[in-house]
N, C-alpha and C positions, 0 to 999 in steps of 0.2 A: 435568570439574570434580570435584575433591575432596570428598567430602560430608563436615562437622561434624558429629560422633560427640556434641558436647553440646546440639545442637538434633536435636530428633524432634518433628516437628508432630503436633497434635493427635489426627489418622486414625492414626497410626503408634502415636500410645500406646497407644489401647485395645487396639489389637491385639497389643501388649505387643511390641513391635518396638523395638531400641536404636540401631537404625540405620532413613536412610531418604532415595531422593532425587526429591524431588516437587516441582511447583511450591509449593503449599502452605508446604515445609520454606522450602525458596531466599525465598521470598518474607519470612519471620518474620527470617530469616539479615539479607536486606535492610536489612529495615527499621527495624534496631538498628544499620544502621550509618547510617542519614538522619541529615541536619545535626539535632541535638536542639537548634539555638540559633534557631528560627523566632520569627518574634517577631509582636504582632496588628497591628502596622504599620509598615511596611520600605519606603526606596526603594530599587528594584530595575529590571529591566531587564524589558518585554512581550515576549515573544517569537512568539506564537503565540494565537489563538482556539481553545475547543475547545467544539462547542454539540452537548449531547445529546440524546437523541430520546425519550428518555420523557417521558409525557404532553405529547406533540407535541399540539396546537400551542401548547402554555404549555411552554415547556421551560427549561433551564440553560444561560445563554451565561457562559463562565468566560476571563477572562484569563490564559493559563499563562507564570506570569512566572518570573524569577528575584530573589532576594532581596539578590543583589548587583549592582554596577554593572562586568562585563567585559567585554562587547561583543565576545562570543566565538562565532562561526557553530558549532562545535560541537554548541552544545547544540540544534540544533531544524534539523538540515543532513542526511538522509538521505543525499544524496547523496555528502557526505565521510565519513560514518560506513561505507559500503559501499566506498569507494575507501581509506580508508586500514586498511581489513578489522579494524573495532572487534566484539570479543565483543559476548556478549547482556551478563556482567556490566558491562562497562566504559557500554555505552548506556544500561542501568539506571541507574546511580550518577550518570551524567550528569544522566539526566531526575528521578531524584527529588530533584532539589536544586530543584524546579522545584513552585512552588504555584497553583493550578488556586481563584483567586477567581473565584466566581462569582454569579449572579443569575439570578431566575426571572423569564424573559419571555414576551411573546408574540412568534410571528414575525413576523407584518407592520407590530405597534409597540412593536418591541425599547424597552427601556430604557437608557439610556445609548448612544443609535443613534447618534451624532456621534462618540464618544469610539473603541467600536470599531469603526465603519470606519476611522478614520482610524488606529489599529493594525494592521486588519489592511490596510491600503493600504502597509504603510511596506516597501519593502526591507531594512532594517535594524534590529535591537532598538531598542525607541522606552524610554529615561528613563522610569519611571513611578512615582507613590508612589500606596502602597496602606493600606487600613485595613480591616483585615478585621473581624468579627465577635465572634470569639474566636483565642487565638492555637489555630494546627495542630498536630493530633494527627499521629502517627508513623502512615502509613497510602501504599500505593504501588496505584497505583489502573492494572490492567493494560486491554488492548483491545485485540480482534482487529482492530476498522480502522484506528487510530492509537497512535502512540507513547505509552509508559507515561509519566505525572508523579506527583510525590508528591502530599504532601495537598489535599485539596478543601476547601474551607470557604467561606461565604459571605460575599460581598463590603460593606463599605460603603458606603467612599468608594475613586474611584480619579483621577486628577488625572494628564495626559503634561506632563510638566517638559522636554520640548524636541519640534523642529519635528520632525512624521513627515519619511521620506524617501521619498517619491511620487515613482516615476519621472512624467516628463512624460508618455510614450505611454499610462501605466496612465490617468492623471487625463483625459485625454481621452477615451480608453475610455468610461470610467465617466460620462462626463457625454453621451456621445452615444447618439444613440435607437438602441440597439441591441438584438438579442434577446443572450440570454445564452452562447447556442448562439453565433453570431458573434461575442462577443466574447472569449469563451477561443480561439476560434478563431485570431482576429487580434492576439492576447495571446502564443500559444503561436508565431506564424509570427514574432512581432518578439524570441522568445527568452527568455520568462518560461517557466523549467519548471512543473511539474504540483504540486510541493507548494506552490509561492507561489500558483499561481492554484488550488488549492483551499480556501487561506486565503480572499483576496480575493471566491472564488464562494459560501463562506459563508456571508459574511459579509451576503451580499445587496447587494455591492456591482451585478453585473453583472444586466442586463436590464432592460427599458422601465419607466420610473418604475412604472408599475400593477401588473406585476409582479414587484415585487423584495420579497422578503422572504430571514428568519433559515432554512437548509438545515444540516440536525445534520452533523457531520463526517463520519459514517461514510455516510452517504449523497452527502453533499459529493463526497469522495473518487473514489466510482465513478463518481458523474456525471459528473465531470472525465476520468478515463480511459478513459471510453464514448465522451463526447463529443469528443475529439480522438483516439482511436482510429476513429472511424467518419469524422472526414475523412481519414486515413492510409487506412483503407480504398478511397476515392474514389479518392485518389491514386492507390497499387500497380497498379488493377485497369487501367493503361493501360501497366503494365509486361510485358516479355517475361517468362515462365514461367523459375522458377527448378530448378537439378539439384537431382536426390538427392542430398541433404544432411542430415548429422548435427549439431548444436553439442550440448555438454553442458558444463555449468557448475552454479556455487549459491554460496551465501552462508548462514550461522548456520543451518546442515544442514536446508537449506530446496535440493533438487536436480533439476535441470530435465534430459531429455534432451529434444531437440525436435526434429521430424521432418520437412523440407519434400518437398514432392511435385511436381514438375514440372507443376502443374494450376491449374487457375483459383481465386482465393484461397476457401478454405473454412477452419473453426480448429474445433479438438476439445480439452480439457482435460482431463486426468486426473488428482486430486488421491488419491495414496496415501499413508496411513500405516503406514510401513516394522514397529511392531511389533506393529500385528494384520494388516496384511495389506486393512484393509478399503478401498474407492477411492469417490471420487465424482466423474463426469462432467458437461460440459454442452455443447452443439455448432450449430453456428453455420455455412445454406447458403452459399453464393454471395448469393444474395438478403437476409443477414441475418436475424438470432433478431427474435422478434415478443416473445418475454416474458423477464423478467430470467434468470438466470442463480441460478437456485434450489439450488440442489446446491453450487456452487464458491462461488456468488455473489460478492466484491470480486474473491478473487484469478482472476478468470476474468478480468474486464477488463483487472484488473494486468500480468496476464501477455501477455494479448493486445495491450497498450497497446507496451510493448516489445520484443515482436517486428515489431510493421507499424516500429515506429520502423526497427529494423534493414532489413527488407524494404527502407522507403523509401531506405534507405541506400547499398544498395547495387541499387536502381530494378529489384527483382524482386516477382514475385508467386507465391505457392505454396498449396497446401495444406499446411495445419500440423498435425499431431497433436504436442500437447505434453505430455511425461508428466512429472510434478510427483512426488516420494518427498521424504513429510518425516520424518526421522530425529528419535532420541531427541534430539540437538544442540540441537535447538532446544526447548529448555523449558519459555520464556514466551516467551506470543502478543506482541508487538511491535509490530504494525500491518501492514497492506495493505502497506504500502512496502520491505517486505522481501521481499513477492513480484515487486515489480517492479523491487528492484534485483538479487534472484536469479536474473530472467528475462533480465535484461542484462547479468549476468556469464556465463551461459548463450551468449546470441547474440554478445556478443565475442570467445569461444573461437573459435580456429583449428577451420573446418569440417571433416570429412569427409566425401568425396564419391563417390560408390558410381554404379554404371551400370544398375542397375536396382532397382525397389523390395524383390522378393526379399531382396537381399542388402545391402540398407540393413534391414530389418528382421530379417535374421539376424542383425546385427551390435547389434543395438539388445540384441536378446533376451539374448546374450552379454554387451555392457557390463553391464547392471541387473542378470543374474544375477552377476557377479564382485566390481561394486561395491556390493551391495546382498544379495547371495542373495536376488531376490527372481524368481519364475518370472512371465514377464508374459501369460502364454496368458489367462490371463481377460481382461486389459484387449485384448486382439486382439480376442477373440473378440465383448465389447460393444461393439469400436469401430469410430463409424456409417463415416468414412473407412477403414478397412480394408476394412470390407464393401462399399461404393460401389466403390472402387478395383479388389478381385477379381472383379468381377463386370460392369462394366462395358466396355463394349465399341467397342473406337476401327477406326476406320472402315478403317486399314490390315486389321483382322480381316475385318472384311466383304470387301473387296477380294483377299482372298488364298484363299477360300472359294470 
């Protein structure tokens, strides 16, 4: 990306710099060019909830609609935005056409609880007219678990000007005594992907009346790719053992090499940043992590969510070591969702398959150094699966002794 020589953000002046390219800059760049014709009451199209976690449990449940009427899966589709390989700019300019009404509630008694579940139940952008507060300032509001929208402001009135579009199977869901755990479950096996059912989960739609309440997004999120990751795990573990095998892929320089091991499922995550070098781990036995995933934390499930997928795909089981390099490419944080469609552009790629670990990981060490200059002996050297793997001892050993 080109940087503009007559924007220098704020950090860049003092320091008497004429040039500069930062989030900060790109962000001001933005934001001058958002629709300037927002208006304090629009009908417009709901696309999405988005419910934040400060001062949980009174928090901000916001409508992120749009201000016109086009009924265009674009704007709020990760999934096409990664298939039809859209920039960070082009996804930005999408979502801040995108206004984030919102209201201060509680979770267990949301305000306006009728209006957005039935929003967020709808497959389809639901008609909506809105009256906001004051008309929206010029303001793009980023976030490492979800997708960026423009401005935030707080809601008045909001009014759906036509019928949601509720599949039948969701509406049955929701109304039967289920825990919430089996209901994404049996959401996800009938073919609802993981951004709709993190909508709908919440939103407090799913789990036994007593307990359903308001789940801020970015927790939303993971819980959804925990939770249907960990039946994917049930699944695999009755699959034969997969070969030595490489896939490497990535998406808005966000780049996955991933490692399988002919062993019983275990997953290791390595999250490096390509321009200092520095990495963060998190790892996960046979038996399962007992506490979250601190260090990587979303994109650890992310990534882990779309590898079992592929596992289950092709009815193998392995040990995964997956090493994550995120490149200057990617700018601005975007959301969780660009780790798990990087992770699946990664496991689509045509494998490479190697006859023993040795030289699956000399070949590792070689890729990341050519495409990356980057030496990976540290990450070997902390990682709990290399160390388990060299040391461990298979029974043909003992028998040939």
């Amino acid at each position: 990306m080109n940087a503009q020589k007559n924007i220098i953000c704020p950090k860049c002046q003092k320091r008497g710099l004429t040039k500069c390219f930062c989030i900060l800059r790109e962000r001001i760049k933005l934001e001058k060019n958002i629709n300037k014709n927002f208006k304090k009451e629009f009908f417009g199209e709901n696309y999405n909830i988005f419910i934040g976690h400060f001062g949980y449990p009174n928090i901000n449940i916001g409508l992120v609609s749009l201000p016109e009427t086009k009924k265009d899966e674009k704007y709020d589709n990760p999934h096409l935005w990664a298939e039809k390989e859209y920039d960070i700019n082009t996804i930005i300019n999408l979502r801040t056409q995108m206004i984030n009404a919102n209201v201060k509630t509680d979770i267990k008694i949301p305000r306006l609880k009728e209006l957005y579940q039935e929003l967020s139940l709808s497959i389809r952008p639901i008609d909506t007219e809105i009256s906001l507060e004051k008309k929206p300032t010029l303001k793009i509001s980023f976030n490492r678990e979800a997708a960026p929208f423009g401005p935030t402001i707080r809601l008045e009135k909001a009014r759906i000007t036509e019928n949601p579009k509720i599949p039948e199977k969701v509406d049955k869901i929701v109304n039967d005594d289920l825990t919430a755990t089996q209901s994404l479950q049996i959401l996800y096996n009938k073919g609802f992907d993981e951004h709709y059912l993190t909508k709908v989960f919440s939103v407090g739609n799913l789990g036994r009346e007593i307990s359903k309440k308001l789940v801020p997004t970015r927790w939303a999120i993971t819980a959804v790719d925990d939770t249907l990751g960990k039946s994917l795990i049930n699944d695999i573990k009755d699959y034969k053992k997969a070969d030595y095998q490489i896939y490497f892929g990535g998406y808005l320089g966000n780049y996955y090499v991933i490692l399988l091991y002919p062993e019983p499922w275990s997953y290791e995550l390595f999250e490096t940043y390509l321009k200092t070098g520095e990495f963060a781990t998190d790892y996960e036995p046979y038996e399962s992590r007992k506490y979250y995933a601190i260090n990587t934390v979303g994109g650890y499930y992310a990534a882990r969510f779309s590898i079992l997928k592929k596992l289950k795909e092709i009815k193998k089981q392995a040990t995964v070591l997956a090493l994550r390099f995120i490149s200057d490419e990617y700018w601005a944080p975007l959301g969780v969702w660009v780790v798990r469609e990087a992770t699946k552009k990664a496991m689509n790629s045509e494998p490479i398959t190697f006859s023993d670990k040795d030289s699956m990981i000399k070949y590792a060490s070689e890729l990341i150094m050519k495409k990356f200059n980057y030496n990976i002996k540290n990450i070997l050297e902390k990682s709990v699966i290399v160390k388990k793997l060299q040391s461990q001892k298979k029974i043909l050993d003992y028998n040939s002794s």
